[in-house]
N, C-alpha and C positions, 0 to 999 in steps of 0.2 A: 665354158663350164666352170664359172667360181667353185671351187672346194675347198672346205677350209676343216683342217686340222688343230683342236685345242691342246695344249701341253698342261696338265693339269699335276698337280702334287702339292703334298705339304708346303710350308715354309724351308727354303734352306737345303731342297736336297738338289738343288741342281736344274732347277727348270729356267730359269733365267739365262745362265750360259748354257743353254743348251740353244735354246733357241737364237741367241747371238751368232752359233756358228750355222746355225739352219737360215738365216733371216738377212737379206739384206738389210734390215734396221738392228738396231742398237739398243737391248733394255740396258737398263741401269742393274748393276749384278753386284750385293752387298749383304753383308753378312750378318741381316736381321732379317727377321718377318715384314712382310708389306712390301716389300720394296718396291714391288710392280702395284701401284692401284690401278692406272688406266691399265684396260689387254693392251699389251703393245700388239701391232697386226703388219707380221712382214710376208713377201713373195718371195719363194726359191723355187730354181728354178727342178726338175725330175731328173737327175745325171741319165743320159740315155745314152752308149756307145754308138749306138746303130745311125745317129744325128753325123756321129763326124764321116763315118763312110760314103753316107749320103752326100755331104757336102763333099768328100773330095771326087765322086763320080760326078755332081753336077754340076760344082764351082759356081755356086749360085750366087745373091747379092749380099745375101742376108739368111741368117739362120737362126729359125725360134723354137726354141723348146719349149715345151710343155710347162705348166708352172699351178702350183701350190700356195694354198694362204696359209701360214702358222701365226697361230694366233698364244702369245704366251699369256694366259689365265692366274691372276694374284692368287698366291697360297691360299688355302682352307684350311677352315681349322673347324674344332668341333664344335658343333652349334649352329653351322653355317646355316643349315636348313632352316633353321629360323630366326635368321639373321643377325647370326654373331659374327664378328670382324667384320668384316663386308661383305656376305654371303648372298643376300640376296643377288646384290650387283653382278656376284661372279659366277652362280651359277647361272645367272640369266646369259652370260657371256660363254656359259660352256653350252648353253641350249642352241645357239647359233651355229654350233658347228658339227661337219659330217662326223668325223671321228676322234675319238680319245687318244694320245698321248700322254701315261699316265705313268708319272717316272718318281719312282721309286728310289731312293737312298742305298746304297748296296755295298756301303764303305766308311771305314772305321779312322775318323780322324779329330783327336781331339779338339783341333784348332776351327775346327766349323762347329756353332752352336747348330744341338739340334731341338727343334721346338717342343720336345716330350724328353731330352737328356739323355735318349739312349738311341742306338741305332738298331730298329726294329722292322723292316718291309713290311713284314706282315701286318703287323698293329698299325704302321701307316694307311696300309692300302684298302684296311677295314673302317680306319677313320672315314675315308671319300667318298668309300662304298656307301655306306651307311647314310651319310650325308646328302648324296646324290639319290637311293632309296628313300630316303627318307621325304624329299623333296619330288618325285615320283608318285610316291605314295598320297602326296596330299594336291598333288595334279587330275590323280588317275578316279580320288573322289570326289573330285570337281567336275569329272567327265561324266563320273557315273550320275549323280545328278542332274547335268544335266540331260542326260540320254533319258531319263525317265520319263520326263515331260516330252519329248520328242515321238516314245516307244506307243504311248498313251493316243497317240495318232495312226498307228497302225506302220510305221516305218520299216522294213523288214532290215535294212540296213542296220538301223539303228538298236536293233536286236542283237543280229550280230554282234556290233562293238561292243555292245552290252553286257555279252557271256566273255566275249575277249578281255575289259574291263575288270570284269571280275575274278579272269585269271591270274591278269596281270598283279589284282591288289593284294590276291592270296599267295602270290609269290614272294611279293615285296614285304606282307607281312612276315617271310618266315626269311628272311633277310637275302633273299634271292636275288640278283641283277635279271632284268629282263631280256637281256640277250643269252642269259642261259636257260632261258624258259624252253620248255618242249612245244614252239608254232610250228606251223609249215609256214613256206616259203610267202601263199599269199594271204593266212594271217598275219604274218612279218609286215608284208604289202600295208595290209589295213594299219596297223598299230604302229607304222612310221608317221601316218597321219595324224597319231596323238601328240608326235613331237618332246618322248619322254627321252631324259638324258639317257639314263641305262640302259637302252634298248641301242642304242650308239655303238658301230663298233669299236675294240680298246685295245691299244696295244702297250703293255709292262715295259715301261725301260728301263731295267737295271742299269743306274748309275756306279760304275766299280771304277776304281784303283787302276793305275797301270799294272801292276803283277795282276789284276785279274782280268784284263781287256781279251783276253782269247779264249781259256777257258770258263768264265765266269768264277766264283766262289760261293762259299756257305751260304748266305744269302741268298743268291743266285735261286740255286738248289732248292732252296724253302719257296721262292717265290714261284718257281715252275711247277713244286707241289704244289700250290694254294691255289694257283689258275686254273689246275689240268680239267676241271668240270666245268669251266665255264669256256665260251664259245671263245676266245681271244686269243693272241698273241704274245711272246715275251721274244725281250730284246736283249743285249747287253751293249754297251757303251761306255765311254769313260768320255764325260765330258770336258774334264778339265784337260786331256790330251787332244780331244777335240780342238779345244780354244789355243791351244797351244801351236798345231796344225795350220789354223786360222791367222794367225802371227804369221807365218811365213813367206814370204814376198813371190818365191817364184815354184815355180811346177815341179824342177829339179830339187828343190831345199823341203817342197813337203815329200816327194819322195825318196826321199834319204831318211828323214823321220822316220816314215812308214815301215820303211826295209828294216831299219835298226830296232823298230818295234816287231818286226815280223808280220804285218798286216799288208795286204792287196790294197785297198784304198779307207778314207776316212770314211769312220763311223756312220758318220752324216747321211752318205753316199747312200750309204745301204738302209739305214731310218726311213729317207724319203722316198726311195723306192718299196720300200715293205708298206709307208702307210701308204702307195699309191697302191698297191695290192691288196689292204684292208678294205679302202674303200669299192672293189672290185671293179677299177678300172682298169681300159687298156687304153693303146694307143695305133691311131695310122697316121700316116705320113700324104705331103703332098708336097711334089719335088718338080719345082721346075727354076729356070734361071733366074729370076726374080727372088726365088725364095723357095727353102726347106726348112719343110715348120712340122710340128707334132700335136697333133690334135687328142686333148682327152675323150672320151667317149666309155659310156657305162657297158661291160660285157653283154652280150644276145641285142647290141642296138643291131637295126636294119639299116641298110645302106642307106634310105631317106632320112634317117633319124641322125644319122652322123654326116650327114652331108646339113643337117641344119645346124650340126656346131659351128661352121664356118658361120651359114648365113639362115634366116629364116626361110628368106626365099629359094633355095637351095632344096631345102625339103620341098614348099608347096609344088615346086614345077618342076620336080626330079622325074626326068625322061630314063638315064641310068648311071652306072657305076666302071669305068675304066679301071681295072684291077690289075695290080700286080706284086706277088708277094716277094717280100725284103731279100729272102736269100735266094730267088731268080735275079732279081733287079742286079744283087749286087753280083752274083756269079758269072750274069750274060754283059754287062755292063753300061746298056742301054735301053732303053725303050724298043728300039728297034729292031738289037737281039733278040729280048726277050719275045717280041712277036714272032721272029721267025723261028724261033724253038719250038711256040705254038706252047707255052705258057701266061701269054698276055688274054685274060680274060673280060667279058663286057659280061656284068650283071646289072638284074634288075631289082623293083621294090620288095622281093624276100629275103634278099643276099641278108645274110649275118656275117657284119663284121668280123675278120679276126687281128687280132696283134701283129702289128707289125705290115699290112698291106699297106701296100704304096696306089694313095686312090685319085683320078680324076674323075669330076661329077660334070653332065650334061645335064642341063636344065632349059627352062622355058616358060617365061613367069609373065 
C-alpha cells in the first residue's frame, strides 16, 4: 500500500530539512526560495517498537517494517493558484498525495530570510490555504459542469455529487477548507472521488527553536487557535535539532543529545507516526523465521482485504485467518503457548482487523 505524505509551506520555513531528516534522500536545503523545483520523493521507514520484540521472540532472517513516501513539495507563494512561481507544477504534486504536512515557521531568527520579512504562522498558513481553495475552487466548477451534462440523462448519482458539488463550492467561497465541511462519513466517501487538495487530511507543524521544542511558544499558541475549527492536527518540532540528531553516528551519541534536551526520542519519530495515524492506518504483523514484516492496512479492512496487501491472490482464495494478538504472542512467547492458553484464534471473511494481530493467511487460488 504506497502512501505518500506531502510537506508543504512557504519558502524558507523549514520544509527541506525537515524532510532530510524524515527521508532517506537528500534535498538541497538553502537559504532562498525555490530551492526544491523537482518534489524530491524519499521512503522512511514507521518507528514501530513492537518490530524489535518480535524479532527477538522469533530470530527471524530479516526484518521489514512498514514504510512511507514523503514527498518534499517546492515553496508556494501567492498567486500560485494561478500559476505564479511554479504553482501549477506543485500543486499538481500536492494532488498526488494522501496527506498534508503543512509546516509552519514558529521561530524568530534574523539570520533566515523570510519570504514576507516577518515571522507570522498565521498569514502563512492563510497564504496556502487560500491557494489550495482557490485552486479547489476552480476544480470543483469544472466538475460541476461537467455533472450537468451527465445529470441531463437522468444519473441519480450524478445528482448526488451535484448537491455535494455545490456544497463544496459554497464553502470554498467563504474561505473554508473542505475537510472542515459539515459531510458524513460516506459523503466524505464520495467527494474523495473528486480528488480535491483540501478535502486532504493536514497536519500543522510548528517549526520552533530549541527553548521551545517541549512546550511550544506564542506562535505555537496562535497556531492551535487558528486550526481548533477545522478537522486537523498540530505538531511542534524543531527541525534544525532534528538535522542535528541526524549528524550523529551512533545510537548512544543521539541518545545523550535527547536526554540533555529532555526529549524520549526524535521529533521525526513521533511526525511519522502521527501522519501514519492521520492517514487512519494500522498495522499487523507476520512472523515467522524467514521473516517479520509489518503490513499497512486501512482501519475496519476485513481479514480478506489485508490479506490482499501481501498478495492479490491472498484475498481471492482466502479460506481463513490464523490470529494472534501482539500482547498474547509476546506474553506466552510462542505459537504454541499461545494455543494452549486457548488465545490462538482461526477467523473467517468478516474478521475486522485490529492493530497489532499477528496473522497467518490460508488460501487457495
Amino acid at each position: 500500500m504506497a502512501l505518500k505524505c506531502g510537506i508543504v509551506g512557504l519558502p524558507n520555513v523549514g520544509k527541506s530539512t525537515l524532510f532530510n531528516c524524515l527521508s532517506n534522500a537528500k534535498a538541497q536545503s538553502a537559504n532562498f526560495p525555490f530551492c526544491t523545483i523537482e518534489p524530491n520523493v524519499g521512503t522512511t521507514s514507521v518507528p514501530d517498537p513492537r518490530l524489535e520484540k518480535l524479532e527477538a521472540l522469533v530470530n527471524p532472517e530479516r526484518v521489514m517494517p512498514t514504510t512511507m513516501e514523503i514527498v518534499d513539495i517546492a515553496g508556494l507563494v501567492k498567486g500560485a493558484s494561478k500559476g505564479e512561481g511554479l504553482g501549477n507544477q506543485f500543486l499538481a504534486n500536492i494532488r498526488e498525495t494522501d496527506a498534508i504536512l503543512h509546516v509552519l515557521r514558529c521561530f524568530d531568527d534574523g539570520n533566515i530570510i523570510h519570504v514576507d520579512g516577518s515571522v507570522n504562522p498565521i498569514r502563512d498558513k492563510e497564504i496556502i490555504d487560500i491557494e489550495l481553495q482557490l485552486k479547489d475552487l476552480d476544480s470543483v466548477e469544472k466538475k460541476i459542469q461537467s455533472l450537468a451534462r451527465v445529470i441531463k440523462s437522468g444519473d441519480k448519482d450524478a445528482v448526488k455529487e451535484n448537491e455535494l458539488a455545490h456544497k463544496i463550492k459554497e464553502g470554498l467561497e467563504q474561505g473554508r477548507s473542505i475537510r472542515g465541511l459539515d459531510f458524513t462519513q460516506d459523503e466524505f466517501d464520495i467527494i474523495h472521488k473528486f480528488n480535491l487538495i483540501t478535502s486532504k487530511p493536514v497536519m500543522y507543524v510548528c517549526n520552533v527553536d530549541e527553548d521551545s521544542v517541549k512546550t511550544g511558544n506564542a506562535h505555537v499558541d496562535a497556531v492551535k487557535a487558528a486550526v481548533a475549527s477545522e478537522n486537523a492536527e498540530v505538531m511542534i518540532i524543531g527541525a534544525k535539532i532534528e538535522a542535528d540528531i541526524t549528524e550523529l553516528e551512533t545510537y548512544e551519541e543521539r541518545q545523550m543529545f535527547l536526554d540533555e534536551l529532555g526529549l524520549e526520542e526524535p521529533g521525526v519519530n513521533r511526525l511519522i507516526r502521527q501522519a501514519y495515524h492521520l492517514l487512519n492506518l494500522q498495522t499487523y504483523f507476520t512472523a515467522g523465521v524467514k521473516e517479520v514484516r509489518a503490513w499497512t492496512i486501512r482501519k475496519g479492512m476485513t481479514a480478506p482485504q489485508a490479506a490482499g496487501v501481501i498478495h492479490s491472490d491472498f484475498e481471492k482464495g482466502f479460506i481463513r485467518a490464523e490470529v494472534m494478538k501482539y500482547n498474547d504472542f509476546i506474553t506466552y512467547g510462542s505459537e504454541s503457548a499461545v494455543k494452549e492458553a486457548g488465545k490462538f484464534k482461526v477467523e473467517g471473511k468478516e474478521y475486522i482487523v485490529e492493530d497489532g494481530d499477528v496473522m497467518h493467511f490460508r488460501f487457495n487460488v
